[in-house]
C-alpha positions as CSV (number, residue, x, y, z in Angstrom):
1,X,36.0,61.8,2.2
2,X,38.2,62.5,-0.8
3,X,37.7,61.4,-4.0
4,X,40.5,58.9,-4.5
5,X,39.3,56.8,-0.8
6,X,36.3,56.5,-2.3
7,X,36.8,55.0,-5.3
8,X,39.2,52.7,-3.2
9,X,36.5,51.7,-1.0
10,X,33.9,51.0,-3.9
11,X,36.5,48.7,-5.6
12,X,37.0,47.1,-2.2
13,X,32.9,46.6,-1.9
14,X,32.8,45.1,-5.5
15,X,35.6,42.7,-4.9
16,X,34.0,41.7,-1.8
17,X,30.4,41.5,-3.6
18,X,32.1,39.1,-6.1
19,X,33.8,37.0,-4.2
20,X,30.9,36.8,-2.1
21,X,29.1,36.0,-5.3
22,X,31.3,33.2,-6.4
23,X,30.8,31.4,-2.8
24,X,27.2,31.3,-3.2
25,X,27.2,29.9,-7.0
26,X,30.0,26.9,-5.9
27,X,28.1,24.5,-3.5
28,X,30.9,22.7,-1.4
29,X,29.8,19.1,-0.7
30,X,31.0,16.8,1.6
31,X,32.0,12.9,1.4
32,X,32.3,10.8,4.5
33,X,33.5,7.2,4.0
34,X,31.9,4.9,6.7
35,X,32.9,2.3,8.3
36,X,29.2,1.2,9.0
37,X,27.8,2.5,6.0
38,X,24.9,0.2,4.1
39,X,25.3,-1.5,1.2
40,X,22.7,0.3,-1.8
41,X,20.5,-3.0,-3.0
42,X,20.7,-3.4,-6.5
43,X,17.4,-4.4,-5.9
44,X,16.6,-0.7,-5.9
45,X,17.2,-0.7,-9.7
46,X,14.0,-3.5,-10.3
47,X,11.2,-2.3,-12.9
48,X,7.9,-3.7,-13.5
49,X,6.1,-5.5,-15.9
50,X,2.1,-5.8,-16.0
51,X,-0.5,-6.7,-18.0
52,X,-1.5,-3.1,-18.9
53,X,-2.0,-1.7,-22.2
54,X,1.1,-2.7,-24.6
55,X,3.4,-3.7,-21.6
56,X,3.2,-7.2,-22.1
57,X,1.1,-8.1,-25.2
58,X,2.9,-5.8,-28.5
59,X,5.6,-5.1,-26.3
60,X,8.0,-7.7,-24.6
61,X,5.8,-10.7,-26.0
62,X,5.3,-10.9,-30.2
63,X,4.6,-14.2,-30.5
64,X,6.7,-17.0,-31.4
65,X,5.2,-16.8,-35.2
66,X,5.7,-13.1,-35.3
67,X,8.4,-11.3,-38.1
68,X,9.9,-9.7,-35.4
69,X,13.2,-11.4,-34.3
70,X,12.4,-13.3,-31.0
71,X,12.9,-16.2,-28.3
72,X,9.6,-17.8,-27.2
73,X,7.7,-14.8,-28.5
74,X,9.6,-12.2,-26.3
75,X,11.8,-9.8,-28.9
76,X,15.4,-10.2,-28.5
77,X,15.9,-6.4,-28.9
78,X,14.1,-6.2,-25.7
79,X,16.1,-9.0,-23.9
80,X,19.1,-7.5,-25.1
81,X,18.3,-3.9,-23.8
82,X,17.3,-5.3,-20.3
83,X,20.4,-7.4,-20.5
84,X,22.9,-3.9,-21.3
85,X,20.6,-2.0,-18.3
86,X,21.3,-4.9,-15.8
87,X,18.0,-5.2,-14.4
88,X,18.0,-6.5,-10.8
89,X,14.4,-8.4,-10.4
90,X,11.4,-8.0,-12.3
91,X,7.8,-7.4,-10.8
92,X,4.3,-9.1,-12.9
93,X,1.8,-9.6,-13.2
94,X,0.3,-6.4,-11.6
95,X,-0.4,-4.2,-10.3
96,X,-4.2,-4.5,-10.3
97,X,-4.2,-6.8,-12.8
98,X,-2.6,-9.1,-10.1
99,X,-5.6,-9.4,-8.3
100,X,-7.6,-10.5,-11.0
101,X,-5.0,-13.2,-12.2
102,X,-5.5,-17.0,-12.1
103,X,-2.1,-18.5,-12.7
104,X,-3.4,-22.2,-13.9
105,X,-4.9,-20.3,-16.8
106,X,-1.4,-19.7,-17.8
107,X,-0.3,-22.8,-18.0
108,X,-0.3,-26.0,-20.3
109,X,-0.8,-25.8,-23.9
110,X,-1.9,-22.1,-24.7
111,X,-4.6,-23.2,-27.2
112,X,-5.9,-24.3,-24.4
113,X,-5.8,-21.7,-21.9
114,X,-9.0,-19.6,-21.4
115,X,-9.0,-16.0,-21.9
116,X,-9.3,-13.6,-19.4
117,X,-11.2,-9.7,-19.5
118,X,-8.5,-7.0,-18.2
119,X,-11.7,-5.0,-16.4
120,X,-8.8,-2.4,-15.1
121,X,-7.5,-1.0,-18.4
122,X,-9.4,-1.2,-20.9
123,X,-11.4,-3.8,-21.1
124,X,-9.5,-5.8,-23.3
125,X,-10.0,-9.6,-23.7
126,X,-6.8,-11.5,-23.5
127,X,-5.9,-15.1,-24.1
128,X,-3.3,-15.6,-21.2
129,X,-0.7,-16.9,-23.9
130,X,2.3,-15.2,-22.1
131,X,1.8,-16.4,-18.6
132,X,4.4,-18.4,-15.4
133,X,6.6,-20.4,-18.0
134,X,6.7,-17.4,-20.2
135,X,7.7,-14.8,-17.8
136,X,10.0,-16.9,-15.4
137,X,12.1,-17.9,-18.0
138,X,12.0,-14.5,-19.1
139,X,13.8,-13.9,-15.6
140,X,16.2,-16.1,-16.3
141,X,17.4,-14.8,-19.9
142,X,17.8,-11.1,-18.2
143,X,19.5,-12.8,-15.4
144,X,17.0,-10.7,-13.5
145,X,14.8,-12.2,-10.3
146,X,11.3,-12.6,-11.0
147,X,9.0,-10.6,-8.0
148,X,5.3,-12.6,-8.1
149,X,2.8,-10.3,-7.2
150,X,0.2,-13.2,-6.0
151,X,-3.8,-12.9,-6.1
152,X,-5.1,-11.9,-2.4
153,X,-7.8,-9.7,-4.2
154,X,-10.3,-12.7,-6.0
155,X,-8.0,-15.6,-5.1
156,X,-7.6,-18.0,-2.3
157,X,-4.6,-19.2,0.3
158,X,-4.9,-22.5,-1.8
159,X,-4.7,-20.9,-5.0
160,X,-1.5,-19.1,-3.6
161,X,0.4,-22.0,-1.6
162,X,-0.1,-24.3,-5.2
163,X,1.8,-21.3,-7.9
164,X,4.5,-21.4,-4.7
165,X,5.2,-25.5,-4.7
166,X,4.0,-25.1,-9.5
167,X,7.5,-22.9,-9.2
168,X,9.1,-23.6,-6.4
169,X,9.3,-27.3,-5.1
170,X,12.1,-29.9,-6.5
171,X,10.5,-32.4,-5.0
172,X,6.8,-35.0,-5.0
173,X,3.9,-32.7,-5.1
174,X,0.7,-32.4,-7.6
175,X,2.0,-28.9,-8.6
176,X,5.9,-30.3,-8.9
177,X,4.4,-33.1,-11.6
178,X,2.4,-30.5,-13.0
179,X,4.9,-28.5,-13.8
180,X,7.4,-30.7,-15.2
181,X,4.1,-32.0,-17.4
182,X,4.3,-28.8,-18.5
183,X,8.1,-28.7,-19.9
184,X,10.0,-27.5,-16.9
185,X,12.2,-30.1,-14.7
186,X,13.3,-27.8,-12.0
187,X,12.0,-25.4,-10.4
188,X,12.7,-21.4,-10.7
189,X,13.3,-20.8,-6.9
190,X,11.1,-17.4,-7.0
191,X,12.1,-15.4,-4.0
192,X,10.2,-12.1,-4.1
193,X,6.2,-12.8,-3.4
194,X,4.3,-9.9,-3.1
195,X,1.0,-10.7,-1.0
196,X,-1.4,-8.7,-2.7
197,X,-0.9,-5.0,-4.4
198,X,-2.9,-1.8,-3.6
199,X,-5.3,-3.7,-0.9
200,X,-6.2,-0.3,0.2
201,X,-7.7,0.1,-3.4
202,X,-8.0,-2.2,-6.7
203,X,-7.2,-5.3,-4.4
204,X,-9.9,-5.4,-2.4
205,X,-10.8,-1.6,-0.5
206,X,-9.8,-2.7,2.7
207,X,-9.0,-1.0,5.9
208,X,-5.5,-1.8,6.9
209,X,-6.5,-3.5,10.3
210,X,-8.4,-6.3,8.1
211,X,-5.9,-6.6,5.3
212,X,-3.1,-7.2,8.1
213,X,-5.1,-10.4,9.4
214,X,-5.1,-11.3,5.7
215,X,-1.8,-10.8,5.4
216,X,-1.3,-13.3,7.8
217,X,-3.1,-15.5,7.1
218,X,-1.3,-16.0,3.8
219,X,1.8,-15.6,5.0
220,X,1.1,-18.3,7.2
221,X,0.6,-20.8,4.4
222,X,3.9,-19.3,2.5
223,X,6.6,-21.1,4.1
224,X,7.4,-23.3,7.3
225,X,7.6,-22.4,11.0
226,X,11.2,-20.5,10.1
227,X,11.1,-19.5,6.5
228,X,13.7,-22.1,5.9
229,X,13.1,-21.7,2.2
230,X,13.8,-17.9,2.7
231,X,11.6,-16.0,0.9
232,X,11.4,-12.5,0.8
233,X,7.0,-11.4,1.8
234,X,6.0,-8.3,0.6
235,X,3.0,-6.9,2.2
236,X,1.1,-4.8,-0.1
237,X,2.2,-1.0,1.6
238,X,0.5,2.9,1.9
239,X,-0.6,4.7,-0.9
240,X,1.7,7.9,-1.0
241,X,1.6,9.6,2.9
242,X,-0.9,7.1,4.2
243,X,1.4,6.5,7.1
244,X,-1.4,4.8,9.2
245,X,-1.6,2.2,7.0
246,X,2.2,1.2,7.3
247,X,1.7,2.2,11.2
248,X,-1.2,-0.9,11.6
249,X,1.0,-3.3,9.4
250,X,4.4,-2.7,11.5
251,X,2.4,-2.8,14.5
252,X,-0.2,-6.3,13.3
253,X,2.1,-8.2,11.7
254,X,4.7,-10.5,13.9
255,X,7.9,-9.6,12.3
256,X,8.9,-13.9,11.7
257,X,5.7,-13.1,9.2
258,X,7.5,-10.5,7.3
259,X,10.1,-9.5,5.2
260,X,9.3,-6.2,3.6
261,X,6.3,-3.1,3.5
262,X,5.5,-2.3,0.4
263,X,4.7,1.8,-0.7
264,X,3.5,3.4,-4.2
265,X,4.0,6.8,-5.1
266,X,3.3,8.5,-8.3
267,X,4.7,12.0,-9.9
268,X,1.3,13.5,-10.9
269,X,-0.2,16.6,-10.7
270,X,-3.6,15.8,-10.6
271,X,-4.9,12.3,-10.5
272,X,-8.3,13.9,-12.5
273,X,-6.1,15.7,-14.8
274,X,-2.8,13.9,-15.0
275,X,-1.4,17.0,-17.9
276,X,-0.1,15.8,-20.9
277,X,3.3,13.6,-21.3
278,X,5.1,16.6,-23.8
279,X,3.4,20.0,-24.1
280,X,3.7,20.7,-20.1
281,X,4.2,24.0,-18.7
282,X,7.0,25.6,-16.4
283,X,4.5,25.2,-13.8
284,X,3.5,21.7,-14.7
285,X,7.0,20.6,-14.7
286,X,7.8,22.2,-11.5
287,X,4.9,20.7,-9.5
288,X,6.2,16.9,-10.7
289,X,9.8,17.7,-10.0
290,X,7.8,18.8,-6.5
291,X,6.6,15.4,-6.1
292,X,9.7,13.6,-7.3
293,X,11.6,15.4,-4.3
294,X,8.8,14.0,-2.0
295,X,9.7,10.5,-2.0
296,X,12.5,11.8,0.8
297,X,10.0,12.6,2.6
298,X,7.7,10.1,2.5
299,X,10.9,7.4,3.2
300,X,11.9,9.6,6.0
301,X,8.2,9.5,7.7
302,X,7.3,5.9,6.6
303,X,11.3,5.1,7.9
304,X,10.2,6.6,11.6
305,X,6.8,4.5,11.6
306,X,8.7,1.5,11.0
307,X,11.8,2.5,13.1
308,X,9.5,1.8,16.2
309,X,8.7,-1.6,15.6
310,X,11.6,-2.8,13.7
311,X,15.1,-0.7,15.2
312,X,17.0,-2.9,13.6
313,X,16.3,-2.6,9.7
314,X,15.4,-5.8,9.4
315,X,12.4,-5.2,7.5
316,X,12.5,-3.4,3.7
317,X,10.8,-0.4,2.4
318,X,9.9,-1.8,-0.5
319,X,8.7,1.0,-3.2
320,X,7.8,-1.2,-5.6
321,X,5.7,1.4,-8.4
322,X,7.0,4.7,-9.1
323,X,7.3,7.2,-11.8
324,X,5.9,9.5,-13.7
325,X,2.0,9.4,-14.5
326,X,0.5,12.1,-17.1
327,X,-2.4,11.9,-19.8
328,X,-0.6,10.4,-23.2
329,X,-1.5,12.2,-26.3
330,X,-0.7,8.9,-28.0
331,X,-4.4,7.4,-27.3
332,X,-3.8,4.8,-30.5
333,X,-1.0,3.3,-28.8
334,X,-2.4,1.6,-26.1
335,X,-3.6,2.1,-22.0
336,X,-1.5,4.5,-20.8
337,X,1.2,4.6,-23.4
338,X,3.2,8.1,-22.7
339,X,6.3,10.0,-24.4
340,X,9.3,9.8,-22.1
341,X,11.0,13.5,-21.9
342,X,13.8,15.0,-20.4
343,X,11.6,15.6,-17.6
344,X,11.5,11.4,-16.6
345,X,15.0,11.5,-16.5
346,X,14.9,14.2,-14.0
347,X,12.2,12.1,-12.3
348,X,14.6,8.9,-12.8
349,X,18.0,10.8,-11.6
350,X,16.5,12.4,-8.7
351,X,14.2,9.3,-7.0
352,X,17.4,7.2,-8.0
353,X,20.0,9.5,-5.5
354,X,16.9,9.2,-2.6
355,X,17.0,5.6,-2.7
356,X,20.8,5.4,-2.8
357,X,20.7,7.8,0.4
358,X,18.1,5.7,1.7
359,X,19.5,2.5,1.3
360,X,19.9,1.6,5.3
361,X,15.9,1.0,4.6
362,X,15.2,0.7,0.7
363,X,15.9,-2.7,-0.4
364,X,13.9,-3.1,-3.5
365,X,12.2,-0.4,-5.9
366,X,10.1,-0.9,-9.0
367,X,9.9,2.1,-11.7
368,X,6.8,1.7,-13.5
369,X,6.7,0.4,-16.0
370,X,9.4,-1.2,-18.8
371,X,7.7,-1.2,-21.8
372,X,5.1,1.1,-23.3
373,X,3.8,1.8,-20.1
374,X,3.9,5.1,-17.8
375,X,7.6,6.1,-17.3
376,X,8.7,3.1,-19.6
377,X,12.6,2.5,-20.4
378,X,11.5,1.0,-24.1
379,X,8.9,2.0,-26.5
380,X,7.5,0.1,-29.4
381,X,6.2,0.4,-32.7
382,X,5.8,-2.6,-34.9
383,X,9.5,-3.8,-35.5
384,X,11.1,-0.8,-34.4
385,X,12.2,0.1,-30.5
386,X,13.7,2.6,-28.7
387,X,15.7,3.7,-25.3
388,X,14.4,6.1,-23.6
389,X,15.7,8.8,-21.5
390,X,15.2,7.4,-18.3
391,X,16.8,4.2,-20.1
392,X,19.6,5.7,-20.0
393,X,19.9,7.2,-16.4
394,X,18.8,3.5,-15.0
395,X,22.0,2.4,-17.3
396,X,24.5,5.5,-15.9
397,X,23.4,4.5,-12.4
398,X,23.8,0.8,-12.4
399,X,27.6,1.7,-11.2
400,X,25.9,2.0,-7.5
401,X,24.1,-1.6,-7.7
402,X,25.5,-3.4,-4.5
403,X,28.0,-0.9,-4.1
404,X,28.7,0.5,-0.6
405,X,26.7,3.9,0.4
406,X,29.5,6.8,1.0
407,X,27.3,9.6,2.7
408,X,26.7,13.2,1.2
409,X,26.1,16.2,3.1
410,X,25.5,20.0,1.1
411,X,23.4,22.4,0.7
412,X,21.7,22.3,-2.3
413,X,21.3,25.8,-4.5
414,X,17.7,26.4,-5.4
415,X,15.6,26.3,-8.5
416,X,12.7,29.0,-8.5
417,X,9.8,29.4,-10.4
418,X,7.0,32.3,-9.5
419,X,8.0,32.4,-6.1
420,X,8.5,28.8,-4.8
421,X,11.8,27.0,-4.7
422,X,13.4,23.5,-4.9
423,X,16.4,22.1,-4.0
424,X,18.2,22.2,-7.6
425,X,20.8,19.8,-7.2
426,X,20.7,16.2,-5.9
427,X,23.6,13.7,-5.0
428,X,24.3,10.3,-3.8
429,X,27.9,8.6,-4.3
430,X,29.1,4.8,-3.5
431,X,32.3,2.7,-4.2
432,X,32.3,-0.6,-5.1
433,X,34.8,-4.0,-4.5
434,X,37.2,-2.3,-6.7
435,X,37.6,0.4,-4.6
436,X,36.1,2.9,-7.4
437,X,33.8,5.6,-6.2
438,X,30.8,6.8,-8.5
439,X,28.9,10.0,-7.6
440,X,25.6,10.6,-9.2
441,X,24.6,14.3,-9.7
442,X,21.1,15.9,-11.0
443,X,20.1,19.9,-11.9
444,X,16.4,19.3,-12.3
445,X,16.9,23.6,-12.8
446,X,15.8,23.9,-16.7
447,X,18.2,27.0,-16.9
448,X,21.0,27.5,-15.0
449,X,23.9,25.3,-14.5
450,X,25.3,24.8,-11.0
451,X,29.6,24.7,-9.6
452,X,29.7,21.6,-7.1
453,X,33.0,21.6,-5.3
454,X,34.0,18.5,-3.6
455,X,36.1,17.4,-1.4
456,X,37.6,14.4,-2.0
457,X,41.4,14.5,0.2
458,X,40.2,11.7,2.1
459,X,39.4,9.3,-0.9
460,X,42.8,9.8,-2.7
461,X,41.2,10.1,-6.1
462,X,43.5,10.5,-8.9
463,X,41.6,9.9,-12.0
464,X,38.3,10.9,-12.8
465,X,36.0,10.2,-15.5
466,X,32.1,11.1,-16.7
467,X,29.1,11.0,-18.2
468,X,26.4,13.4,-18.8
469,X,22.6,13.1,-20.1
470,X,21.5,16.5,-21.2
471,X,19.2,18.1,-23.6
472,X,18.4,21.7,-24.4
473,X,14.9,21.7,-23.7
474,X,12.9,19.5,-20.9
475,X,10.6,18.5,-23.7
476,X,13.3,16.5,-25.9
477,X,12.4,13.2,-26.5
478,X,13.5,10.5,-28.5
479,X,11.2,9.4,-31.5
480,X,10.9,6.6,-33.7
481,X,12.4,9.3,-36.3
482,X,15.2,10.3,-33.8
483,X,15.8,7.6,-31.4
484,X,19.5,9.0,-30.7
485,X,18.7,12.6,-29.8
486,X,19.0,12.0,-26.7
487,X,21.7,9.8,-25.1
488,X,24.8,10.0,-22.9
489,X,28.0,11.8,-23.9
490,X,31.5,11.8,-21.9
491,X,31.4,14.8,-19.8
492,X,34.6,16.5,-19.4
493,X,33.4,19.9,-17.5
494,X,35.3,19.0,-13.9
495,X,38.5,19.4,-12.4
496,X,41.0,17.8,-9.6
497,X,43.1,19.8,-7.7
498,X,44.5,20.0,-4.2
499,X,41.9,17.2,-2.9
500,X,38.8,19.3,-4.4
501,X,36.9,18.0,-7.5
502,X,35.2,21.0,-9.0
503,X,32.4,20.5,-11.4
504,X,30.1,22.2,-13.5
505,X,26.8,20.5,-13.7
506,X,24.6,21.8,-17.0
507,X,21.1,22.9,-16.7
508,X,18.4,19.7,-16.9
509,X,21.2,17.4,-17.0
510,X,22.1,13.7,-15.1
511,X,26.1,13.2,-14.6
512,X,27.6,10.8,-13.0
513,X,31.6,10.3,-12.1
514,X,33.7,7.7,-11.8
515,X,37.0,8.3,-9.7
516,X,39.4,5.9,-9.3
């Protein structure tokens, strides 16, 4: 071969190599508009609020004599957050603490009200001073619906039926007079009722085949012969991929009985050595981005289980606790007080597109928890407060509350780390009454940015906009020194043309679009 055809055909082999190249580093995505397509919950945006560390006490509630602005001892800094973030429903008082609570001791004058020992974190004594009143007209000032988690654990169906007709009933009753003895004329219509949490564990160690005849049981006392008052039961769900507990609670439980199964899952590494919440390794971030991705999974298997009995989706998936779980380095600062980095976000961003994606099933979620707590949106110290990272994805992704679900279909490039992979990129998308279509996008990849092409012919988008949440480094935080560091910026790095929306989504970074 002479000279001259070879050089021709090297030139030829590179061109070919590059575009080749190019293909593989744009990810083309699909987006089907359904007729049939489920409306995404905004219930799926809920958080949770327990007694637990400096959640409740040195968190929302101050005190109505404290320095720090408030209403009724909850700090208007932390009403006016929740307010912005457009929290769907709020879960208390546990957790574990739930099965430990008496409600009456929450009630009535609060020098009066006996004090209670948290045995589940920490030991701490406290003197029920924020309790029903407290939190349910919390509810109302964040426009948010309250979610009861009631005591199955210590308590009794008595016990249980009275906190339903102390904040429920508009009519005669002992617990209607007591209430409005107690300040409040009408009642809060509470909805959400969880019956129980963690029975498997903290509430009680039970096997799931007694704990569904429990369930009952309670459920029985609830409501009327057709739910007329149309409550929303929760049974407490599995722990993680304990699918035969959801298997005996779809298959024990008469479906007039319930409304929703409830499941917990946790990012941790290692429930004996959790890592810490800022000085994590490579490895340690990958294995929680691991788990993050798992919630698919475990909706997908739990989904199949509950598809048997219950075809018609007429009974929730309700993953009321998750998040992020390490060891705090911040030990002074209360039970399980952690930083929140850019890896929550990533945690936030990804669990947030499952759910969307999910939302056929997924009616309600819980992140865990709002203030000073695990994966908290807010943190505290004395008069000062701060958004968090995940704050701020919650807020970029409140676009998709009650919006319609448009399906997504890609193949997502992968993120790599010694040998094992993860899907890089997630997505999920809606549009809303207005017609305006929002697509959420996450590269949990620390490292390398990712080309999304889209097409969007069919949705006869003219106009798009963004957001983005990025940092430099996955452990970027905000401090108390620097609570801006971190926070959204308009995003700019995408282009329309032709029907195809071409993007460029930064290393360890949230974006989300709106196209109109």
């Amino acid at each position: 071969m002479k000279k001259n055809s070879i050089t021709t055909l090297l030139i030829a082999v590179f061109l070919c190599l590059g575009q080749s190249l190019s293909a593989q580093n744009t990810v083309e995505v699909k987006l089907t508009k359904q007729e049939d397509a489920p409306q995404i919950s905004k219930h799926i945006y809920g958080h949770f609020a327990e007694h637990l560390g400096r959640c409740i006490y040195d968190g929302f509630y101050v005190g109505e004599d404290s320095s720090i602005p408030n209403t009724n001892g909850v700090r208007n800094d932390i009403i006016e957050a929740l307010k912005e973030l457009q929290v769907p429903n709020l879960r208390w008082p546990g957790g574990c603490f739930a099965d430990t609570y008496h409600w009456k001791d929450g009630i009535g004058p609060k020098e009066d009200r006996p004090t209670i020992v948290n045995q589940w974190w920490g030991g701490s004594t406290e003197d029920n001073s924020f309790g029903t009143h407290d939190f349910l007209n919390l509810c109302e000032a964040l426009n948010a619906e309250p979610y009861l988690a009631a005591n199955v654990g210590s308590g009794t169906v008595q016990e249980f039926a009275e906190w339903l007709q102390y904040v429920n009933h508009d009519g005669i009753s002992p617990m209607a007079k007591l209430r409005r003895e107690n300040g409040r004329e009408k009642p809060w219509n509470v909805r959400i009722w969880g019956v129980g949490n963690e029975m498997w564990g903290c509430g009680g160690n039970m096997r799931p085949e007694y704990y569904a005849d429990v369930y009952r049981k309670y459920a029985t006392f609830m409501t009327d012969w057709t739910n007329s008052n149309a409550l929303f039961r929760v049974a407490s769900g599995a722990n993680s991929e304990d699918y035969h507990w959801t298997e005996v609670l779809m298959r024990d439980i008469p479906k007039n009985l319930i409304d929703g199964v409830a499941l917990h899952h946790y990012c941790v590494l290692d429930w004996g050595d959790k890592g810490p919440d800022k000085s994590f390794t490579d490895a340690q971030y990958f294995k929680i981005m691991q788990e993050a991705i798992k919630m698919d999974e475990l909706i997908t298997k739990h989904t199949a289980i509950m598809d048997k009995y219950d075809a018609e989706h007429e009974i929730a998936l309700v993953v009321d606790e998750w998040g992020g779980w390490y060891d705090g380095e911040a030990k002074d600062k209360g039970v399980l007080y952690q930083q929140n980095t850019m890896r929550d976000a990533m945690i936030a961003g990804v669990t947030l597109n499952i759910f969307n994606n999910w939302a056929d099933r997924v009616k309600v979620a819980n992140l865990a928890q709002t203030v000073n707590v695990l994966q908290a949106v807010i943190l505290t110290e004395g008069n000062k407060m701060l958004l968090t990272p995940t704050y701020h994805v919650m807020k970029m992704y409140n676009v998709h509350q009650d919006a319609t679900l448009i399906p997504v279909s890609f193949t997502s490039p992968q993120y790599t780390l010694d040998g094992q992979s993860l899907p890089a990129v997630s997505i999920s998308a809606s549009y809303n009454e207005a017609n305006e279509k929002h697509i959420s996008l996450v590269n949990i990849d620390p490292t390398k940015e990712h080309t999304i092409s889209i097409d969007v012919d069919a949705l006869k988008i003219k106009n798009v906009s963004g957001m983005v949440l990025t940092s430099s480094d996955v452990h970027d935080y905000n401090s108390f020194d620097n609570p801006n560091k971190i926070a959204p910026v308009a995003f700019k790095d995408f282009k329309l043309k032709k029907g195809k929306l071409q993007i460029t989504v930064p290393a360890l970074s949230v974006v989300v679009l709106e196209a109109k």
